[in-house]
C-alpha positions as CSV (number, residue, x, y, z in Angstrom):
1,X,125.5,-157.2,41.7
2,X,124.8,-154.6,39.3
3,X,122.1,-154.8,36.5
4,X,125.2,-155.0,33.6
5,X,126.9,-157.4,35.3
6,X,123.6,-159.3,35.9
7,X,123.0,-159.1,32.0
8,X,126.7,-159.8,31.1
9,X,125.4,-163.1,33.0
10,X,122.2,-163.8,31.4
11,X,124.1,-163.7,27.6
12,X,126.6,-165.7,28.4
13,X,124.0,-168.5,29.6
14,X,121.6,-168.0,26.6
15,X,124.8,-168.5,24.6
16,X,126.1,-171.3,26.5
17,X,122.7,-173.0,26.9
18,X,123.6,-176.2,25.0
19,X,126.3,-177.3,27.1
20,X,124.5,-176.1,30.3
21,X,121.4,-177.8,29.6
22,X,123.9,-181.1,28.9
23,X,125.6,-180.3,31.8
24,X,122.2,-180.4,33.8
25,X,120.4,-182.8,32.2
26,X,123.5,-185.5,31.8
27,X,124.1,-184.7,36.0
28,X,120.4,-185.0,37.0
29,X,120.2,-188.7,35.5
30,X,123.6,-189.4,36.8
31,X,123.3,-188.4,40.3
32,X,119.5,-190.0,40.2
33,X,121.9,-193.6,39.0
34,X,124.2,-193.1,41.4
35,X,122.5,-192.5,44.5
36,X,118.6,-194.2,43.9
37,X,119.2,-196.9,40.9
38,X,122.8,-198.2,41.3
39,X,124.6,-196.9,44.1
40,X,128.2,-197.5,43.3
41,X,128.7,-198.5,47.1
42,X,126.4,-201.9,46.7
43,X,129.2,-203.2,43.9
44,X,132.5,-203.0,46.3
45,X,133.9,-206.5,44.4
46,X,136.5,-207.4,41.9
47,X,137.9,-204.8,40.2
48,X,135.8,-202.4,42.2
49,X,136.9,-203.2,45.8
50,X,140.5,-203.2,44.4
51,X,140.2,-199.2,43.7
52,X,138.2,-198.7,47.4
53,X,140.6,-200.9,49.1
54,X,143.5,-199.1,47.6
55,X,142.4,-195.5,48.7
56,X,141.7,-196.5,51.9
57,X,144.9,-197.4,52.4
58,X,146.5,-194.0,52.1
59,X,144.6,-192.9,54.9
60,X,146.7,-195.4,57.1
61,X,150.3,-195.8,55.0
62,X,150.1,-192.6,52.4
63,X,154.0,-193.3,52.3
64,X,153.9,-197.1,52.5
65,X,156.0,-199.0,50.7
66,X,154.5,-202.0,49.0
67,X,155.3,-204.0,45.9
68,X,152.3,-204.4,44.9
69,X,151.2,-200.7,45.0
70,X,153.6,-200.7,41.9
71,X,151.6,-203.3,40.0
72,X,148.0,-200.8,38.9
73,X,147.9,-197.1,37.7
74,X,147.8,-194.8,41.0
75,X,145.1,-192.5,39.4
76,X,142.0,-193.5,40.2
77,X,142.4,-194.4,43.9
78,X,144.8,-191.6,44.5
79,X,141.5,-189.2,43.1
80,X,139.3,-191.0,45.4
81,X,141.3,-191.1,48.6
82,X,141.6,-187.3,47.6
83,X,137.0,-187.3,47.5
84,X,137.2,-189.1,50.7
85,X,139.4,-185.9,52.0
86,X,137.0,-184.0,51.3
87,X,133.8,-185.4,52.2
88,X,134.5,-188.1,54.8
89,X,136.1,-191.0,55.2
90,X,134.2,-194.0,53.5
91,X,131.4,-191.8,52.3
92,X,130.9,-194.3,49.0
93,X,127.9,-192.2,48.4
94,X,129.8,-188.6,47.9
95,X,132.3,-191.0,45.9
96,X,129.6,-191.9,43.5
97,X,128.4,-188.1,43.2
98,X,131.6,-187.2,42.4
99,X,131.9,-189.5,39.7
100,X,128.5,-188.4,38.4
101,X,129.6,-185.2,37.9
102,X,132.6,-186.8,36.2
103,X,130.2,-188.6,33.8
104,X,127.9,-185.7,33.4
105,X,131.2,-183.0,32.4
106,X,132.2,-185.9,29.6
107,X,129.0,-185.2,28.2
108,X,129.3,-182.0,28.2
109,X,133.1,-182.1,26.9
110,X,131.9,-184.8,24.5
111,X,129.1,-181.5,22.9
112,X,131.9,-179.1,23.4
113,X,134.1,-181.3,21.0
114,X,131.6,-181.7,18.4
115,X,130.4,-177.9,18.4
116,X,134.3,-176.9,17.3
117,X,134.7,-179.8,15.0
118,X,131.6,-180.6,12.9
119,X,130.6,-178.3,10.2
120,X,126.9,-179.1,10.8
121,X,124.9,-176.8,13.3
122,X,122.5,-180.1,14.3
123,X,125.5,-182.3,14.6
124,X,126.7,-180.6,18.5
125,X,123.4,-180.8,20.1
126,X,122.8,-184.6,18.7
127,X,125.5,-185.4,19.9
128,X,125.8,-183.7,23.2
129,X,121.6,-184.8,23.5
130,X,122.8,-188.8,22.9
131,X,125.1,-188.6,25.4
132,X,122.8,-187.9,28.4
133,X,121.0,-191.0,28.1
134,X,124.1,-192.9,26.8
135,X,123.7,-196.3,28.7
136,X,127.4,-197.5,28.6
137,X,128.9,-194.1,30.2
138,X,126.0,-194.1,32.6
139,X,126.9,-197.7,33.5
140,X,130.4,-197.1,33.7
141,X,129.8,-193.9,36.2
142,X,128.0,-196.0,38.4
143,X,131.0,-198.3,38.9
144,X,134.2,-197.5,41.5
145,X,136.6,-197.7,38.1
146,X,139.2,-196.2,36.1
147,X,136.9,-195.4,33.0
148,X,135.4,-192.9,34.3
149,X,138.1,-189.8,35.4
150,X,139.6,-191.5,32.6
151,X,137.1,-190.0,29.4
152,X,137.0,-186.9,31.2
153,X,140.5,-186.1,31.4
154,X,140.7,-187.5,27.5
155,X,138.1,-185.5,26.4
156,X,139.0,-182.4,28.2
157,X,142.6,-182.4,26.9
158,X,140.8,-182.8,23.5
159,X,138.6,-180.3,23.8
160,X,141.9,-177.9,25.0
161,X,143.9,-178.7,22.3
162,X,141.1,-177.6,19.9
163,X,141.1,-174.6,21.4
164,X,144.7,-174.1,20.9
165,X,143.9,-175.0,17.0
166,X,141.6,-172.6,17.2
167,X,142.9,-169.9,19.5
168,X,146.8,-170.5,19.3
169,X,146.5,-169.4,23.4
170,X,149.3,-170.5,26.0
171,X,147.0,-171.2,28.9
172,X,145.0,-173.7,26.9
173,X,147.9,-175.8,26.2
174,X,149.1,-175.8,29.7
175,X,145.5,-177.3,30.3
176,X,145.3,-179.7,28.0
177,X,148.4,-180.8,29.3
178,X,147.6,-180.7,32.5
179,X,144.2,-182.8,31.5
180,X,146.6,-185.0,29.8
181,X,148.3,-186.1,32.4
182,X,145.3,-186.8,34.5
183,X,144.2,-189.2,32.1
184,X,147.4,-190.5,31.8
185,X,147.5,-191.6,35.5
186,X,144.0,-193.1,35.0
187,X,144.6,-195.3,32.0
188,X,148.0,-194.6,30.8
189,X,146.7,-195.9,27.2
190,X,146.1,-192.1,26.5
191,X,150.1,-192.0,25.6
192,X,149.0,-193.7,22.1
193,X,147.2,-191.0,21.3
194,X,150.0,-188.9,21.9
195,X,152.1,-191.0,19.6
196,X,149.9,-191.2,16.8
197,X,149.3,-186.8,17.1
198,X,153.5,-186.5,17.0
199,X,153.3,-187.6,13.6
200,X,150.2,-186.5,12.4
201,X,150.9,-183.0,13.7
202,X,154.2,-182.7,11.7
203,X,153.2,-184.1,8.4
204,X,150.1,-182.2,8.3
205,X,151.0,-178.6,10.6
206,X,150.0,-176.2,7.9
207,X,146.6,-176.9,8.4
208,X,146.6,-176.1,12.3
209,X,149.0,-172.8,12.1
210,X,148.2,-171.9,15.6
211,X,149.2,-175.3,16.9
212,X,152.8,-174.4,17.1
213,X,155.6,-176.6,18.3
214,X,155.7,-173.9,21.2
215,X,152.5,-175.2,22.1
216,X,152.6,-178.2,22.3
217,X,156.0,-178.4,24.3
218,X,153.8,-176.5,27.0
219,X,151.1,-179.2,26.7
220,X,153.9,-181.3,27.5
221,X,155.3,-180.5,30.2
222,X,152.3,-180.9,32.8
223,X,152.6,-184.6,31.1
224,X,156.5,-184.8,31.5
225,X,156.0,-183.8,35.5
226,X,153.2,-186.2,36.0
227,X,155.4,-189.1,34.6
228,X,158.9,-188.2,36.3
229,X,156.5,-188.2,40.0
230,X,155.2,-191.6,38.5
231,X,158.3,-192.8,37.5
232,X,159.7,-192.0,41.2
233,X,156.5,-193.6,42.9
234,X,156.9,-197.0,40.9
235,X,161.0,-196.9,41.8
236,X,160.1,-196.1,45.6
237,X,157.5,-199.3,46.2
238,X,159.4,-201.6,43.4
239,X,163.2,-200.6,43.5
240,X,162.8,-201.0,39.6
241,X,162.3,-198.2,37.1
242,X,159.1,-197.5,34.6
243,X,156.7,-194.8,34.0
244,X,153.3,-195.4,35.7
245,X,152.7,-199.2,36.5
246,X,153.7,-202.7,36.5
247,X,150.8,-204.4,34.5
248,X,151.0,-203.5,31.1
249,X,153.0,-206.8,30.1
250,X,150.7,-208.6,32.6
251,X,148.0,-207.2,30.3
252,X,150.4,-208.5,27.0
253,X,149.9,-211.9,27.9
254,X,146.2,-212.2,27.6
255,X,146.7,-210.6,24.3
256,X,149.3,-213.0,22.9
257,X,148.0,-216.1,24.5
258,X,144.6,-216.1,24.6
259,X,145.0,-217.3,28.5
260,X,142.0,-216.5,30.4
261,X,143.5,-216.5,33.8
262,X,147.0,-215.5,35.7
263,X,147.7,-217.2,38.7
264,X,150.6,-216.0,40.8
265,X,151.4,-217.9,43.7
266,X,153.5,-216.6,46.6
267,X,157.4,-217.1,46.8
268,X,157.8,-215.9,50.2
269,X,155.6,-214.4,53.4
270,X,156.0,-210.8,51.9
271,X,153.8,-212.2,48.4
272,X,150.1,-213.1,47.9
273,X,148.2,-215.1,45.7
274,X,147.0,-213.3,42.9
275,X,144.7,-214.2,40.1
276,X,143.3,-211.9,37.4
277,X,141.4,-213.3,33.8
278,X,139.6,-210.6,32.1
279,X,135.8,-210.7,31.2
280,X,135.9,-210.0,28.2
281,X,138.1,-213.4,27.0
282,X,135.9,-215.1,29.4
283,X,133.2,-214.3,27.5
284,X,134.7,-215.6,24.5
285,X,135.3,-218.8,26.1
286,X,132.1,-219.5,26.5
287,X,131.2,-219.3,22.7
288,X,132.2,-222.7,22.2
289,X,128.8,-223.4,24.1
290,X,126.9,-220.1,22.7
291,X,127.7,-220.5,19.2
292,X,129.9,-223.5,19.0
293,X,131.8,-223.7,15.7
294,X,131.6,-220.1,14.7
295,X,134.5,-217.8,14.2
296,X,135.9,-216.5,16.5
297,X,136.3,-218.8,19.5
298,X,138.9,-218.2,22.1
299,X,142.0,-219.9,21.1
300,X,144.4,-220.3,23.8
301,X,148.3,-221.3,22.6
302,X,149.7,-223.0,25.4
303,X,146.6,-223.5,28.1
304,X,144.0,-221.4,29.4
305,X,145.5,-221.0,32.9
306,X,149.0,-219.7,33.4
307,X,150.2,-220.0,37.0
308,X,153.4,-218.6,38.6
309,X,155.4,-218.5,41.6
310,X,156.3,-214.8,42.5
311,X,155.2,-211.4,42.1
312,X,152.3,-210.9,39.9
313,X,154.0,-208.1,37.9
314,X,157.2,-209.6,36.8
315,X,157.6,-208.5,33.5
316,X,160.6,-211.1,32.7
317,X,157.8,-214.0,33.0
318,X,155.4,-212.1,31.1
319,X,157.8,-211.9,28.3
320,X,158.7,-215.3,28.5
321,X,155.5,-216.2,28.1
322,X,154.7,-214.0,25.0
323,X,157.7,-215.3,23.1
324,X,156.3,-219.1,23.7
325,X,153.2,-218.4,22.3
326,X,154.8,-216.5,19.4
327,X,156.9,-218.7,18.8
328,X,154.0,-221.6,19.1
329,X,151.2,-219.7,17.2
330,X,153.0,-217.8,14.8
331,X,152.4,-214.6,13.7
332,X,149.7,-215.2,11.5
333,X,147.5,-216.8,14.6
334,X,148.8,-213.1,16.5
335,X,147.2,-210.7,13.7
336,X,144.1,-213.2,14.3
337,X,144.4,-212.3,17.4
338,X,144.3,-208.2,17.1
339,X,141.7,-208.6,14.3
340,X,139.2,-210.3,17.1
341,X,140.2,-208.1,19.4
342,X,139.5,-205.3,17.7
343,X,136.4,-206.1,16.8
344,X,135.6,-207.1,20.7
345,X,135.5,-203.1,21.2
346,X,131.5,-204.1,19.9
347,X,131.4,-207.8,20.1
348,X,131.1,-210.8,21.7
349,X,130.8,-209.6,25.0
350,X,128.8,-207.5,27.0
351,X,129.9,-204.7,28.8
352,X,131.1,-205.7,32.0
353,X,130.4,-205.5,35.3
354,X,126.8,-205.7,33.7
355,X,127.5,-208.4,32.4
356,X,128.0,-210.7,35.4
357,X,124.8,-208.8,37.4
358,X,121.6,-210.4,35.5
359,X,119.6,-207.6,36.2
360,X,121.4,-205.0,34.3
361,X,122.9,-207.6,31.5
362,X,120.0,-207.0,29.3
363,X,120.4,-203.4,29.0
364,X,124.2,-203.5,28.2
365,X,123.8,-206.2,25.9
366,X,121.0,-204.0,24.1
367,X,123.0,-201.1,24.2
368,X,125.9,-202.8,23.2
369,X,123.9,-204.1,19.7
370,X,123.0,-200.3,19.4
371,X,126.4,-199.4,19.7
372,X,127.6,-202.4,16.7
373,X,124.6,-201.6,14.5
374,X,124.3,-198.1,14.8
375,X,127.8,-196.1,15.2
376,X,130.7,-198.6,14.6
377,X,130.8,-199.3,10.8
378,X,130.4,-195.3,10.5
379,X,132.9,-193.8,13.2
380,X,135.6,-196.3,11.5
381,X,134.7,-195.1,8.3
382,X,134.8,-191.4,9.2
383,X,138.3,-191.8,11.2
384,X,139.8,-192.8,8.1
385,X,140.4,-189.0,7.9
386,X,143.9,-189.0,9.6
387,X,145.0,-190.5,6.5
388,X,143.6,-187.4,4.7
389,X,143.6,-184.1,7.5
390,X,142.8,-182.0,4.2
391,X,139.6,-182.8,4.3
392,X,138.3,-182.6,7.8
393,X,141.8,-181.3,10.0
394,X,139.4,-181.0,12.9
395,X,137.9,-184.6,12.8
396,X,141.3,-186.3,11.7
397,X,142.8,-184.7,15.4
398,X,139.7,-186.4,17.1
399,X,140.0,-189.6,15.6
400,X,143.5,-189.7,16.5
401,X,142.0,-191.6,19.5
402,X,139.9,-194.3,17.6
403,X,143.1,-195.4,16.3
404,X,145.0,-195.4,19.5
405,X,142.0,-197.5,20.7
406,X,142.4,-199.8,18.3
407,X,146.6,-200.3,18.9
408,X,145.7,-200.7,22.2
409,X,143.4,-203.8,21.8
410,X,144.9,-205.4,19.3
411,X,148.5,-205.7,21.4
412,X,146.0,-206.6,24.2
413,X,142.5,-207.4,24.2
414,X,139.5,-205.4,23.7
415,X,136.6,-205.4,25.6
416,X,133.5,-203.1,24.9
417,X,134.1,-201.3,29.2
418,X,137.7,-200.4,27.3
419,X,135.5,-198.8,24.2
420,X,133.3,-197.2,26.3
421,X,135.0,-193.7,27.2
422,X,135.8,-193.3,23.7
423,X,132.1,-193.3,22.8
424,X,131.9,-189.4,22.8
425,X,134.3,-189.4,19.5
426,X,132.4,-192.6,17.9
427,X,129.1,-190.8,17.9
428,X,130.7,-187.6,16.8
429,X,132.3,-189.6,14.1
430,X,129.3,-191.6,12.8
431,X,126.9,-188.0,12.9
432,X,129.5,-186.5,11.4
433,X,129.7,-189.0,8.4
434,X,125.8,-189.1,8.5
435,X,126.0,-185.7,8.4
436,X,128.3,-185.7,5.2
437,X,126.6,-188.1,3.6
438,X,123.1,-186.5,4.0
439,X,124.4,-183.1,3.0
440,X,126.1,-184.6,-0.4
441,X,122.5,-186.6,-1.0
442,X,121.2,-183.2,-1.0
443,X,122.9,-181.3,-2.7
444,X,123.0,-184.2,-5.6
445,X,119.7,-183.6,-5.3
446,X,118.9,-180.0,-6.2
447,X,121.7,-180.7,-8.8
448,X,119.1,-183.0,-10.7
449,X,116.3,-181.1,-9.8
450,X,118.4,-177.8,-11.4
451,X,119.1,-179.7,-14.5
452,X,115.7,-180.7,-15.1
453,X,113.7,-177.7,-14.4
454,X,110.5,-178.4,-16.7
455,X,110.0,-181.8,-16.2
456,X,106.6,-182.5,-15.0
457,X,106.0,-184.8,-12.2
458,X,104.1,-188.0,-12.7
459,X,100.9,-187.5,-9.8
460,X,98.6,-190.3,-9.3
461,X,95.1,-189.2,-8.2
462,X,94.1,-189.8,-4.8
463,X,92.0,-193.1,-4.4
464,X,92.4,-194.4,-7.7
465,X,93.3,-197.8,-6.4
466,X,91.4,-198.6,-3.8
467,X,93.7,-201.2,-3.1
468,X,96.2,-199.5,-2.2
């Protein structure tokens, strides 16, 4: 290698050292989690064993057809039957380094955003430094989930389409879209987003110029191939048509009935009894014993327990059931609904699957205070900028996704694990506002001090009140 080269090499890492050292730091303390404190391996259950149990099924029926394989989004367990390609077979332990280096690029991504949107130098490295040792994200990493693959592809397409803003370039839309769309198999919630930017972006495209309708037709089209090949896969194991999965009315119901578990009982030998109840309305059933009498409580329409006969992801009995308890509740007792489940994204629950292992729910319910105290009030405050792009047009296309967060739980339910990969944008929002506000408390400031040049300073000598 010659000596320029070898220099050409050394600027570009003293220029890139933030996101290096975030890189580093966020990967040592994730691969230390993964593979010495909380190796994702030991917590094959629930949720969990349902993503591990799924990939190794495409080792023995890749092609398969199954109903059922219709019901959850094919992401995650298609990414790690793709790991297990590659290192071995039910190596759980190269699975959880690979999804340490997931969490550690998110941190990384998660600076990267903030050094092209803020306008304040410290705000980047705070930022990018707070995510390292960001307990929920570290949690999350340590788990066989969806979360995960899910922020990074979220905040990679974010940090893409910035580019574009910034750079107007062809490749990065084709990235973004192509991060998009691996998000999109993840989680497919990431669409909202994408519905709330259409109209944000045409109201308000003078102030990107460079992020052209061009461009983001070839951010789309990664997206568009991704959902016709997941729009084939559901037909192939269901016979019926959608985009990515079966479960988002399944999902509905809990949001519109406050039911805490779904029972579906078999109809015939090809069927299986199913039963799913989210932790986070759990939780909130238990408040009636925690703080009995205090608002909110969980509220349930018709009953707490639904139960079925058939296939789990029939969407004709989901909607059923949601007009019932529309119908029963009224739409008043459904905005109480969204309002609680909004605010669920911070409270009254803990972060699960801490929260149902007693030796890590005291650290997720500590961080999950820091994350209510600390960065809620502010990143909600600061997101309010889609409503005005003028005066941030960076921020307002970041906080795009606190909004889409917030559709998504109120037609559903929220649950801090849901919040989680969206933390990278909450704590660039609430710096961000500190950040504002600090800089205006300045300036206000020097203003006074300006006006009043020749005013002397009342000083009180040192140790003239020994009581003091």
């Amino acid at each position: 290698m010659s000596a320029g080269r070898i220099r050409r090499i050394g600027a570009w890492a003293y220029e890139q050292r933030w996101p290096l050292a975030i890189l580093i730091a966020s990967l040592v303390v994730r691969v230390h989690w993964n593979l010495r404190v909380h190796p994702p391996g030991d917590y094959v259950y629930s949720d969990m064993n349902g993503y591990v149990s799924r990939a190794a099924g495409l080792f023995t029926e890749l092609w398969g057809k199954r109903e059922y394989a219709g019901f959850y989004p094919w992401g995650t367990h298609a990414l790690m039957y793709a790991i297990e390609r590659a290192v071995g077979r039910g190596n759980l332990a190269g699975v959880g380094v690979a999804f340490a280096v997931m969490g550690a690029l998110s941190s990384m991504f998660g600076y990267l955003i903030a050094r092209r949107v803020s306008r304040f130098r410290w705000v980047a490295p705070a930022v990018g430094l707070w995510l390292v040792f960001d307990y929920p994200m570290i949690s999350l990493s340590g788990y066989f989930l969806s979360e995960t693959p899910f922020a990074l592809g979220m905040l990679a397409a974010t940090w893409l389409l910035l580019r574009v803003v910034d750079h107007g370039r062809a490749r990065d839309a084709v990235l973004a879209g192509v991060a998009l769309a691996f998000a999109t198999v993840m989680r497919p919630q990431i669409l909202v987003s994408v519905a709330l930017l259409a109209p944000l972006w045409f109201f308000g495209r003078r102030l990107w110029p460079r992020l052209t309708l061009a461009r983001l037709l070839q951010a789309a089209l990664p997206l568009v191939l991704v959902l016709g090949f997941s729009a084939w896969r559901l037909h192939y194991h269901t016979g019926r048509w959608g985009l990515i999965s079966e479960n988002g009315s399944f999902n509905q119901v809990f949001g519109r009935c406050h039911v805490t578990k779904i029972i579906a009982l078999p109809d015939g030998p090809t069927r299986s009894r199913t039963v799913f109840g989210p932790p986070p309305l759990l939780q909130l059933g238990k408040r009636d014993v925690t703080a009995p009498g205090e608002w909110p409580q969980l509220d349930p329409v018709i009953d707490k327990y639904f139960y079925y006969y058939g296939y789990i992801g029939d969407a004709e009995i989901h909607r059923d059931y949601m007009r019932q308890c529309v119908a029963q509740g009224g739409w008043l007792k459904q905005a109480e609904f969204a309002l609680v489940h909004v605010l669920m994204l911070w409270r009254y629950n803990v972060l699960w699957p801490d929260s149902g292992k007693g030796n890590w729910a005291p650290t997720a319910s500590r961080w999950g205070s820091i994350h209510a105290i600390g960065f809620a009030l502010p990143a909600v405050l600061a997101a309010l900028v889609v409503f005005a792009p003028r005066r941030h047009p960076k921020l307002a296309l970041v906080a795009v996704h606190v909004w889409a967060a917030f559709i998504v739980a109120a037609l559903y339910f929220g649950d801090v694990r849901l919040r989680t990969p969206y933390d990278p944008i909450l704590v660039l929002l609430a710096f961000e506002l500190f950040a504002i506000l600090g800089a205006w408390a300045w300036a206000k400031h020097r203003a006074r001090g300006a006006r009043n040049p020749g005013k002397p300073s009342r000083v009180e000598p040192v140790g003239s009140d020994p009581a003091r």
